[in-house]
C-alpha positions as CSV (number, residue, x, y, z in Angstrom):
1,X,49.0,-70.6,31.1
2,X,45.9,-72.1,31.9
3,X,43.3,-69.1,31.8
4,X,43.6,-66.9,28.7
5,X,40.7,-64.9,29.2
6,X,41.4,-60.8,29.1
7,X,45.0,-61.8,28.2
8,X,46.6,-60.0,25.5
9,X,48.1,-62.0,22.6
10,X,50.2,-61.0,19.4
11,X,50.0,-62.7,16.3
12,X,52.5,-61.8,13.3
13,X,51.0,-62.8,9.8
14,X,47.7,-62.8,11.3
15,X,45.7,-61.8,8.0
16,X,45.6,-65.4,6.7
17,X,46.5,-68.7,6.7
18,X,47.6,-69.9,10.6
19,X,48.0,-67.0,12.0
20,X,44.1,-66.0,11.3
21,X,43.3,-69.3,12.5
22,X,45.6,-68.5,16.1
23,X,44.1,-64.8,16.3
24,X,40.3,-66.1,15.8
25,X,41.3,-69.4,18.8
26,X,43.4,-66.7,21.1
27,X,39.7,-64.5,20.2
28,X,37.1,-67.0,21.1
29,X,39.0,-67.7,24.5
30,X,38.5,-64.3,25.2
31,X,41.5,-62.8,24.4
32,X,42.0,-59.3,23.1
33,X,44.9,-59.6,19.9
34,X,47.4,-57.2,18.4
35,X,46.5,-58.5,14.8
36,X,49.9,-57.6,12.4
37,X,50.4,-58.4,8.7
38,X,52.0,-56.8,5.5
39,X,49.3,-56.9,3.5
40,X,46.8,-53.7,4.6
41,X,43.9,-54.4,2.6
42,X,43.9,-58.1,3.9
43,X,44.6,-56.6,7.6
44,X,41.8,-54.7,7.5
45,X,39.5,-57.0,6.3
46,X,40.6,-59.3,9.1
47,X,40.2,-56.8,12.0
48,X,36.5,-55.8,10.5
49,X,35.5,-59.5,10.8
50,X,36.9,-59.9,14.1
51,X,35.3,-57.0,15.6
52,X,31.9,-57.9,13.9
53,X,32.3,-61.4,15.7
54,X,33.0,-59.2,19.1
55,X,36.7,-59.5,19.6
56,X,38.5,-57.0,20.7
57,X,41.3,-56.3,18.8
58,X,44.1,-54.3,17.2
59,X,45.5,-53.8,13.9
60,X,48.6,-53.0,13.3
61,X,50.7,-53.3,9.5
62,X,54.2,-54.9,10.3
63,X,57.0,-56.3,8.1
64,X,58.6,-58.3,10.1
65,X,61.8,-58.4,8.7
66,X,62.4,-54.8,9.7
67,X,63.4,-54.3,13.3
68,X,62.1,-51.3,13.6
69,X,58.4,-52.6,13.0
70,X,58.6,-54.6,15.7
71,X,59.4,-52.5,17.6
72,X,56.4,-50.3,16.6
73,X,54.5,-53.4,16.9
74,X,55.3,-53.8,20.4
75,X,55.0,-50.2,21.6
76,X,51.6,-50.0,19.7
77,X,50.5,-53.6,21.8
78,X,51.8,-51.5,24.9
79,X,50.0,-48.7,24.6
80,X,46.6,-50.3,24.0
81,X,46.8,-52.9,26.2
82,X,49.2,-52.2,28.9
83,X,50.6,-55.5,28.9
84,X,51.5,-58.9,26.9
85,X,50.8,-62.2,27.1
86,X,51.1,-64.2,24.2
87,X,53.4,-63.3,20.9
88,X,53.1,-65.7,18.1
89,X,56.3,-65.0,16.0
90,X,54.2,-66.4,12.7
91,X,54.5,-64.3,9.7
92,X,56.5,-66.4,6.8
93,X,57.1,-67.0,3.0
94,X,57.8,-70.0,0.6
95,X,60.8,-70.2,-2.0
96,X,60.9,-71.0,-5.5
97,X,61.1,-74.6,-5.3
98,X,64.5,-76.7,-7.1
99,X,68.0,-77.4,-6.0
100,X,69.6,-74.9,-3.8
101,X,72.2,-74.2,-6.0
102,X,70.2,-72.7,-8.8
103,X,68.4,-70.3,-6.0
104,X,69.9,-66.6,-6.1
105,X,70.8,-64.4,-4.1
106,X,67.8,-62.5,-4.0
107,X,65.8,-65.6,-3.1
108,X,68.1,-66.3,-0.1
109,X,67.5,-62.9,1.1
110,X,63.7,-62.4,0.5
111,X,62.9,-65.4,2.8
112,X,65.8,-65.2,5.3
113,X,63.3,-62.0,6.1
114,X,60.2,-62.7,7.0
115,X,61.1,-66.6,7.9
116,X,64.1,-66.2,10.1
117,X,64.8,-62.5,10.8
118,X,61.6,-62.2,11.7
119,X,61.4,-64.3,14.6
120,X,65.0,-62.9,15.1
121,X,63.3,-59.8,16.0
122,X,60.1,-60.8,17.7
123,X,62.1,-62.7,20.2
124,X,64.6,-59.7,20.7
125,X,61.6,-57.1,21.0
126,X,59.3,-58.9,22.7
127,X,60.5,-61.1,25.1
128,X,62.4,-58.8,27.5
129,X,59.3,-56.8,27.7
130,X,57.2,-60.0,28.5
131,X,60.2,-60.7,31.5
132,X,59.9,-57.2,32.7
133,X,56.4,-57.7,33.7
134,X,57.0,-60.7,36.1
135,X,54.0,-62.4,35.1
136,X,53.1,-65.8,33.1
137,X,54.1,-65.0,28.9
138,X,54.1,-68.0,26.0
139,X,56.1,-67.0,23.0
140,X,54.9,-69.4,20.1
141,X,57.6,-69.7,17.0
142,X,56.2,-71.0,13.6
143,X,59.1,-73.0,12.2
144,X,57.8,-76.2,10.5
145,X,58.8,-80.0,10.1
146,X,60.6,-78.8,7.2
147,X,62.9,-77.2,11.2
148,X,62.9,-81.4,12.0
149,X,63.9,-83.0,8.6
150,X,65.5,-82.1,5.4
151,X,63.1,-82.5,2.1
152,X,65.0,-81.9,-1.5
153,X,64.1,-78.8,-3.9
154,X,63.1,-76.5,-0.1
155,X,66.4,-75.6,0.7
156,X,66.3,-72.0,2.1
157,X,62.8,-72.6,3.6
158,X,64.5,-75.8,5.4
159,X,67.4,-73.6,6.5
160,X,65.0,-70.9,8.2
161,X,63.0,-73.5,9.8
162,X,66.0,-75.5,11.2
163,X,67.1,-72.1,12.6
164,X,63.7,-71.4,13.9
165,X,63.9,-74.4,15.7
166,X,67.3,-73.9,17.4
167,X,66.6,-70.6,18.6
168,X,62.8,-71.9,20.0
169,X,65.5,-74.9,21.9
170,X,68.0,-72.4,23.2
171,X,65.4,-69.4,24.4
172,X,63.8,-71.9,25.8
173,X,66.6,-73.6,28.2
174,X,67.6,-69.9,28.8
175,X,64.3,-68.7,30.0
176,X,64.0,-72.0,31.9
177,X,67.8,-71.3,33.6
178,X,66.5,-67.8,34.7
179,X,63.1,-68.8,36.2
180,X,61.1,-67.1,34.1
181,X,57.9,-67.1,33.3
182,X,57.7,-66.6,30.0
183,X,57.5,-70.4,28.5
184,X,57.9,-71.5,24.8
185,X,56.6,-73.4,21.5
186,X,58.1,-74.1,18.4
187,X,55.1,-75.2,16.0
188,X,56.0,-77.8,13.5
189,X,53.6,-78.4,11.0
190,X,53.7,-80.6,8.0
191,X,51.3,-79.4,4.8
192,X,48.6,-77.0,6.2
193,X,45.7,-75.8,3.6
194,X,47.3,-71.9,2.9
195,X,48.1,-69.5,0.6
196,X,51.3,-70.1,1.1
197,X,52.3,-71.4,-2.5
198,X,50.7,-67.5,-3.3
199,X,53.7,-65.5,-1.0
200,X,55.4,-63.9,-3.8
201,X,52.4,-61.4,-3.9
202,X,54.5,-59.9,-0.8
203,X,57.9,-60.3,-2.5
204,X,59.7,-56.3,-2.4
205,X,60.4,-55.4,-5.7
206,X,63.9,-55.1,-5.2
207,X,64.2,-58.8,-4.3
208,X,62.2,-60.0,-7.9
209,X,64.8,-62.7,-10.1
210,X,64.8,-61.4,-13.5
211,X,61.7,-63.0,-15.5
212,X,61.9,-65.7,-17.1
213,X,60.2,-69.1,-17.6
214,X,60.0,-71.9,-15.3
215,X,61.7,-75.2,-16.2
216,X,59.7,-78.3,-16.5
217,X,61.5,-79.8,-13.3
218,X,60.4,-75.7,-11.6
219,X,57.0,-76.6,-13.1
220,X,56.6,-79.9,-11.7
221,X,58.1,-79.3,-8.3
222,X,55.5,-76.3,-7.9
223,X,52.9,-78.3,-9.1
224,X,53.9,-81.3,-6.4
225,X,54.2,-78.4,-3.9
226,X,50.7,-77.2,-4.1
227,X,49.0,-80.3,-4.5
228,X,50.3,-81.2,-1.1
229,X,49.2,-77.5,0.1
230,X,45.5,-78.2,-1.3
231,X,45.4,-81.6,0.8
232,X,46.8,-80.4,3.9
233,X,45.4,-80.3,7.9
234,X,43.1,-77.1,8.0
235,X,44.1,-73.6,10.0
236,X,41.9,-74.5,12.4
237,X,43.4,-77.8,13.8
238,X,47.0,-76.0,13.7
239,X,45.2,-73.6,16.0
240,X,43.7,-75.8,18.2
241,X,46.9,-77.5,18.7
242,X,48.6,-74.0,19.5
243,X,46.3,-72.7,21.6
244,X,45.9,-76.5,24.4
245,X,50.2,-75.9,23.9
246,X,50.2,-72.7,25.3
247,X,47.6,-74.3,28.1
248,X,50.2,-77.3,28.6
249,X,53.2,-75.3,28.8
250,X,54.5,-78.3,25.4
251,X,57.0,-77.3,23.5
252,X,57.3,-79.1,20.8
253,X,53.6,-78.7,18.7
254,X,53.8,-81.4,15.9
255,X,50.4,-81.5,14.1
256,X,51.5,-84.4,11.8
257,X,51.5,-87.6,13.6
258,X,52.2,-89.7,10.4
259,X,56.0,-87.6,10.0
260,X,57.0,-88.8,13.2
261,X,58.8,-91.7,11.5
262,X,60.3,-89.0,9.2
263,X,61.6,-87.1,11.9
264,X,63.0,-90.0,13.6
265,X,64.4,-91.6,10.4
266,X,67.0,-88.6,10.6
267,X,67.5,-88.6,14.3
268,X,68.6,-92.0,13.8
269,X,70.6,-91.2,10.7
270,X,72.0,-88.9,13.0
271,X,72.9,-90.7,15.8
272,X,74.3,-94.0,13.8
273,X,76.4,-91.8,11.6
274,X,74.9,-93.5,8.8
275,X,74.6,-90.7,5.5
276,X,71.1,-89.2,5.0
277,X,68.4,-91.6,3.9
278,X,65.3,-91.8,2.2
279,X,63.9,-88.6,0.8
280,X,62.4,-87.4,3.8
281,X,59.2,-86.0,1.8
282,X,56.9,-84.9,4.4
């Protein structure tokens, strides 16, 4: 998709982190963009600036593990805009950190939501609408190389991811089979500077683990977590990356050239039938 000017893009988790950076990139190519988050206060906030800045844009609240906000996502895009180009399935959430078998049930479930269900449902709401139109779409997916490789102490967030990925693969060779228009990305990213270490402030109450203090090995893991957080790639060169992938028609966005040999380290794993090796920190 090589002009993006008056095209219409949606961005899930667009009140921080990389989807704010995507929204204000799809923005400054003229774009107009369906902004939708969880957090209201932080929505609205975000859709002030934008329009101070001369976007043009919507706001709409969406938890995206609930089909039927998607749904109301979509038909709210529809009806301002007639039409979609662009749908950045984004919106996602971090896990206490430790060895999956100490993670509870309620853990499983709060990021399987947002994470995994929630690209679940963008793709099921949004792409036969973008097919119906008959003209050029992009669906971008925001797994992460945590979709590519297999890093101790993340567990559920590397099961979402890896599932991210897969479905990103298989829409993809489907789309391409039925000579579609609609093309696709699966964003990888390694550590990216976000409040991502902070996304239990979204957590539904009815998904809270009892209280109760951390371990040291919790404490330190968390620690490790968000130091690597803090010295992570900005928004803004995920965004960048995103928005010359959508002009490229590339599926695969990796933002991290230095976890290549991570990535491939498993591949090869794979391929030799050799057990996992090294750590694969990323």
């Amino acid at each position: 998709m090589k002009e993006l000017r008056d095209r219409v893009a949606v961005v899930t988790g667009a009140a921080s982190g990389i989807g704010r950076a995507m929204a204000e990139h799809f923005a400054a190519e003229d774009m107009k963009v369906v902004l939708a988050d969880i957090e209201q206060r932080a929505l609205d906030e975000t859709a002030t600036a934008f329009r101070a800045s001369g976007a043009t844009v919507l706001a709409v609240q969406c938890d995206v593990s609930n089909g039927a906000d998607v749904e109301a996502l979509a038909k709210s895009a529809v009806e301002e805009f007639g039409v979609i180009h662009v749908v950045c399935n984004n919106a996602g959430v971090v896990p206490p950190a430790g060895p999956v078998w100490e993670r509870t049930e309620a853990d499983w479930k709060w990021v399987l939501g947002p994470n995994l269900w929630g690209v679940i449902h963008g793709v099921r709401t949004f792409v036969p609408i973008m097919i119906e139109q008959g003209t050029e779409g992009h669906v971008i997916n925001t797994a992460s190389l945590a979709g590519l490789v297999s890093a101790p102490y993340l567990g559920i967030y590397n099961v979402t991811k890896h599932a991210v990925v897969t479905l990103s693969e298989t829409l993809y060779r489907e789309l391409a089979t039925a000579g579609s228009q609609v093309k696709v990305s699966v964003l990888c990213p390694a550590w990216v500077t976000t409040r991502l270490g902070d996304a239990a402030r979204n957590r539904p109450a009815e998904l809270q683990n009892p209280q109760g203090e951390k371990t040291a090995q919790e404490e330190a893991i968390d620690q490790a977590v968000q130091g690597f957080l803090d010295g992570g790639i900005s928004t803004e060169q995920v965004a960048t990356a995103v928005v010359q992938a959508v002009k490229e028609e590339q599926f695969y966005i990796l933002t991290h050239p230095e976890s290549i040999q991570a990535v491939r380290g498993r591949m090869e794993d794979i391929v030799e039938a050799r057990n996992p090796s090294g750590l694969a920190v990323f």
